[in-house]
N, C-alpha and C positions, 0 to 999 in steps of 0.2 A: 580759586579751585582749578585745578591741572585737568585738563584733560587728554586723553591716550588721542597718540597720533594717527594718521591714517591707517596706514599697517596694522599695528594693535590693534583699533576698532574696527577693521575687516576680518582680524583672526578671530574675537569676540565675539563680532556675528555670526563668523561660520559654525561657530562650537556651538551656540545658542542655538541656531538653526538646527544643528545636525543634533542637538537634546532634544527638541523640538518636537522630528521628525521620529526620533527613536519612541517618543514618549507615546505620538502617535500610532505608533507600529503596536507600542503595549497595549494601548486602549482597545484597538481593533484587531488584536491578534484572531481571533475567533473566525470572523470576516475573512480575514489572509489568507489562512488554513483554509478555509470553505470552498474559497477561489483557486487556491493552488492545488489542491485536491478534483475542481471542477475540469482543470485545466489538465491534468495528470488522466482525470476518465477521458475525456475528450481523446486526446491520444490514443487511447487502447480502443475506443471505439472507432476510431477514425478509418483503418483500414477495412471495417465490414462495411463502411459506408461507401470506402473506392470502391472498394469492388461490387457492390448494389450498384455502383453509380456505372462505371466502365460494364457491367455484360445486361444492363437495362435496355429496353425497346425503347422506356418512353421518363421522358424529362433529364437525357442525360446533361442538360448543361444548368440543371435545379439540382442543390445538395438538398433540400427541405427533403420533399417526398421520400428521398432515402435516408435521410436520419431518422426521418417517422421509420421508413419498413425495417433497420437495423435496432429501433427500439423496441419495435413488436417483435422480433424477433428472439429478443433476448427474452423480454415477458414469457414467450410460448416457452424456450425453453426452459424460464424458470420454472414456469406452471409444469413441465412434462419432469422437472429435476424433483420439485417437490411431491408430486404425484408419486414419481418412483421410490420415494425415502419413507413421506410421512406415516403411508398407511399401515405402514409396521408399526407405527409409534401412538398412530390416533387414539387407540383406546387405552393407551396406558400415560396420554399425555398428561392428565390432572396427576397421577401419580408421583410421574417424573418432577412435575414441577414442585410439588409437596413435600419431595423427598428430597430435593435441593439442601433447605437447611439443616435437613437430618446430617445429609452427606457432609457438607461442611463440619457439623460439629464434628462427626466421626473422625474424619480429616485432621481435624484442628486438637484434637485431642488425643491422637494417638490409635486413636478402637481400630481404625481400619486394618493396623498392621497384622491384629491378633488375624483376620480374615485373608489377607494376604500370605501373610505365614501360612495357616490353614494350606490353602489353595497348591502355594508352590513348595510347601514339605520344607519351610525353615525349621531350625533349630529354634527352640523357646531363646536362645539368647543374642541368637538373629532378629527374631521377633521385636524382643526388647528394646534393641539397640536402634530399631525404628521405629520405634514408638516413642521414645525417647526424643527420636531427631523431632517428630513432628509436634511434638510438645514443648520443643523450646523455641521452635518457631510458631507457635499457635498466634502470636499477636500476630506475625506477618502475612499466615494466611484469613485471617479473621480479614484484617486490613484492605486484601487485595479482594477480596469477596464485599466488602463494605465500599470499595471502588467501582467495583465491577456494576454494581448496581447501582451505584449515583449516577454512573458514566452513559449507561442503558439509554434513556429517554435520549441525551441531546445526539448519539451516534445511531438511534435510529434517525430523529429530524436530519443526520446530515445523509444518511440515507435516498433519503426523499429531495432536499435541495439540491445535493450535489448532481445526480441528473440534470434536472431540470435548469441549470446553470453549463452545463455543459452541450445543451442543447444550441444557445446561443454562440458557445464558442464554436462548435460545429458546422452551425449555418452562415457565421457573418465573422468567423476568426480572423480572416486574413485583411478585411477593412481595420477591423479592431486593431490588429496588430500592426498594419499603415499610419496609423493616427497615432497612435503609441509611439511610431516609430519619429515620427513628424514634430509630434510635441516636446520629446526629448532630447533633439539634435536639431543643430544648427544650420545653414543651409551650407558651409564649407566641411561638417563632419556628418552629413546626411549618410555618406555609399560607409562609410565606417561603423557607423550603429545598425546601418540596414544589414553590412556580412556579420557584424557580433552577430544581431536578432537570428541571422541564418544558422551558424554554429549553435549557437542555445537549443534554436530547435531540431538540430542534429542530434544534439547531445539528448533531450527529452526522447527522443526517436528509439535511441538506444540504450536509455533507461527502464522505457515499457519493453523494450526486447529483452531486456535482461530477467524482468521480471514476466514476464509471459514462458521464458526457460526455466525459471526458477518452479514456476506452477505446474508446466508441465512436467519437469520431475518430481515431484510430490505426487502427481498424478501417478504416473507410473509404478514409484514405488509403495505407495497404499494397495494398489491397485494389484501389483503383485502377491506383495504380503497378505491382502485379504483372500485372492484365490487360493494362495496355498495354506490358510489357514482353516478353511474354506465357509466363510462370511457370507451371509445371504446379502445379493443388492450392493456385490463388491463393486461393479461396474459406477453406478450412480454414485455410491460413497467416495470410490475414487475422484471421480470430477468434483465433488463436493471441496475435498480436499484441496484440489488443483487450485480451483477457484478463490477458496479461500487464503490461500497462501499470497494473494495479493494484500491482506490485511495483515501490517505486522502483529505480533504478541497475540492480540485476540484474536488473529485468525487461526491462525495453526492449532489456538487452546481448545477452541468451539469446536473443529473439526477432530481432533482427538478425542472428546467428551462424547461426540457424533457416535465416533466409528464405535469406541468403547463400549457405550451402552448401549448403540446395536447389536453387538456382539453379547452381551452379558443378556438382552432381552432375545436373541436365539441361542444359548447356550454355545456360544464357538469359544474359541478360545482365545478368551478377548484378555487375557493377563499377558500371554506370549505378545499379544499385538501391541500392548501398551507400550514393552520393553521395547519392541522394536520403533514404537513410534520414536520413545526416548532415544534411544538411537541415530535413525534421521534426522533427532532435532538438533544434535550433537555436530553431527557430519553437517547440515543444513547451514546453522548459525557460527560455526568456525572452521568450514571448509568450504563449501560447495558456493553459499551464497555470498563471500565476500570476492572467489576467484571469477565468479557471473560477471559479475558487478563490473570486475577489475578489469577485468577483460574489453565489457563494452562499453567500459566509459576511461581505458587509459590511466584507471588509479590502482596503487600496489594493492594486494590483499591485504595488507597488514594497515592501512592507513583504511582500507575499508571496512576493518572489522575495528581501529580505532574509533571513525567515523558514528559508525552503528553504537558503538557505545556514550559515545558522549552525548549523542542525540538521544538516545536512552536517557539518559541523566535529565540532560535540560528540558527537555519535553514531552518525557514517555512517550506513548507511544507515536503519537503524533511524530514526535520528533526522529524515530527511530525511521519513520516513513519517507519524510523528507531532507535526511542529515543527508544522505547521498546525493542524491540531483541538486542539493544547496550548495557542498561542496564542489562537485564537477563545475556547476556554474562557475562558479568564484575560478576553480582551473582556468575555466573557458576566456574569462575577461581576462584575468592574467597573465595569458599569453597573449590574449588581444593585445594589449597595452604594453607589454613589455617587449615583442619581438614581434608578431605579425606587420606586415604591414599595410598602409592605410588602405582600404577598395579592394584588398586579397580577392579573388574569390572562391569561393566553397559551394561546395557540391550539395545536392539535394536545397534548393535553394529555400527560404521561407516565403518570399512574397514572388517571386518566379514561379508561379505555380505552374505543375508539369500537365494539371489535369484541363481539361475542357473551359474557355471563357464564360465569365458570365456566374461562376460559382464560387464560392467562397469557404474559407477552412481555416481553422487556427492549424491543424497539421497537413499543409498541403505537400 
């Protein structure tokens, strides 16, 4: 019996190992998600936590006590965000929800166009001609409503864990991310994984930036569009919007569904608003949001709105969320390894923390 020589059976084992590893990746992709999503809020929350921390009397060199007050805070606001939305909705909610499947089938079958026609003075063969469309896609909107609902239960549980996962990276990130940094580098490529780690977290920095502009324009332009339409509860709707523009695909849907049947439950003119939402979402998903993007993280538009898609494919939406900072990353080592050189240093540092000793942060 022959056996492969050294070489071969090191190239063997790497391929085995890196099958190994991927096969891993599959089993616990769920996990991965949960974590890099943890890691993603952590971020966005990180700056109400400097700044609790920077203009406090007292515990400024503990992050604890101000991740606590930056999550109450967020609580009070949702409880005063909900307060100003739901009570339009309270006593018509068992309806709303009742009339879900009604809406779908209408949807799914055409009916609704007869009533859209109605509404905005189509022609009967304008009519037709959408009622048509939605009738030959009826499998696909049956389909995405029969998703929509499997997908409910586990996106609320991430709901709930991703906080509280995020909490830890807030309070003890920057050991976490020492030990990480430790276990994976050698003591002659130690200052060389510690400037990647710094880059990376530059780059995350100005992914939540990107998308914190991204929501605030959403904001604004709901927000417009409602006063001049003039929508009761434009203010709270607007931030609703904002807000949820951090959630790809099902964010934007849920907040359109929002405003809509806001509007159609105080009689405004909530058809006008829908076209314009369509609109936005036009301008938003192949203008606005891929030049954001391109902008704060150095990649073309066109390779960001490739990005977005193919993440779409392989992952929905999940994938549509984190196709961008997955990419950038991959940038980031890339030019590491191909042209930076070894101990560079870079600015905004990750484990140089600029804030007070004694405190700890995955985004310091």
């Amino acid at each position: 019996m022959v056996f492969p020589d050294r070489r071969t059976a090191s190239a063997l084992l790497t391929i085995l190992l890196f099958a190994i590893v991927l096969a891993l990746v599959y089993v616990a992709r769920t996990v991965i998600v949960i974590f890099a999503f943890s890691i993603l809020f952590s971020y966005l929350i990180n700056p109400i936590v400097r700044f609790l921390q920077r203009h406090s009397l007292f515990f400024k060199n503990l992050r604890g006590p101000h991740v606590l007050e930056a999550y109450l805070a967020l609580i009070v606001f949702t409880v005063l965000l909900s307060h100003g939305l739901f009570p339009q909705f309270r006593k018509n909610a068992g309806q709303l929800l009742a009339a879900v499947p009604t809406l779908t089938d209408r949807v799914s079958s055409g009916e609704i166009a007869n009533k859209l026609g109605n509404n905005l003075g189509w022609a009967d063969e304008q009519a037709d001609q959408i009622r048509v469309f939605f009738q030959r896609h009826r499998a696909n909107v049956e389909r995405a409503a029969a998703q929509i609902e499997q997908s409910a239960p586990a996106a609320l549980a991430g709901f709930v864990v991703i906080p509280i996962l995020a909490i830890f990276f807030l309070s003890d990130g920057e050991n976490l991310a020492n030990q990480v940094i430790h276990l994976v580098s050698a003591k002659e490529n130690l200052a060389a994984v510690r400037s990647l780690a710094d880059e990376l977290h530059a780059m995350l920095q100005r992914y939540i930036r990107a998308k914190v502009i991204l929501g605030g324009l959403s904001l604004l332009y709901c927000l417009v569009a409602m006063l001049l339409l003039g929508f009761p509860n434009a203010i709270v709707l607007g931030v609703l919007a904002g807000i949820l523009e951090f959630i790809p695909v099902a964010g934007w849907m849920t907040a359109a569904v929002i405003i809509v049947t806001a509007g159609a439950l105080s009689h405004s003119h909530w058809i006008w608003m829908l076209a314009l939402l369509v609109v936005w979402r036009i301008l938003m998903d192949y203008g606005i949001a891929s030049r954001v993007m391109g902008h704060e993280l150095e990649i073309h538009p066109l390779l960001a709105i490739f990005t977005l898609m193919v993440g779409g494919a392989v992952g929905g939406i999940v994938g549509i969320y984190l196709s961008v900072p997955f990419v950038a990353a991959l940038r980031v080592i890339y030019r590491r390894f191909a042209s930076a050189p070894v101990g560079a240093a870079v600015p905004d540092s990750f484990v140089e923390s600029p804030e007070p000793r004694g405190e700890t942060s995955v985004t310091a």
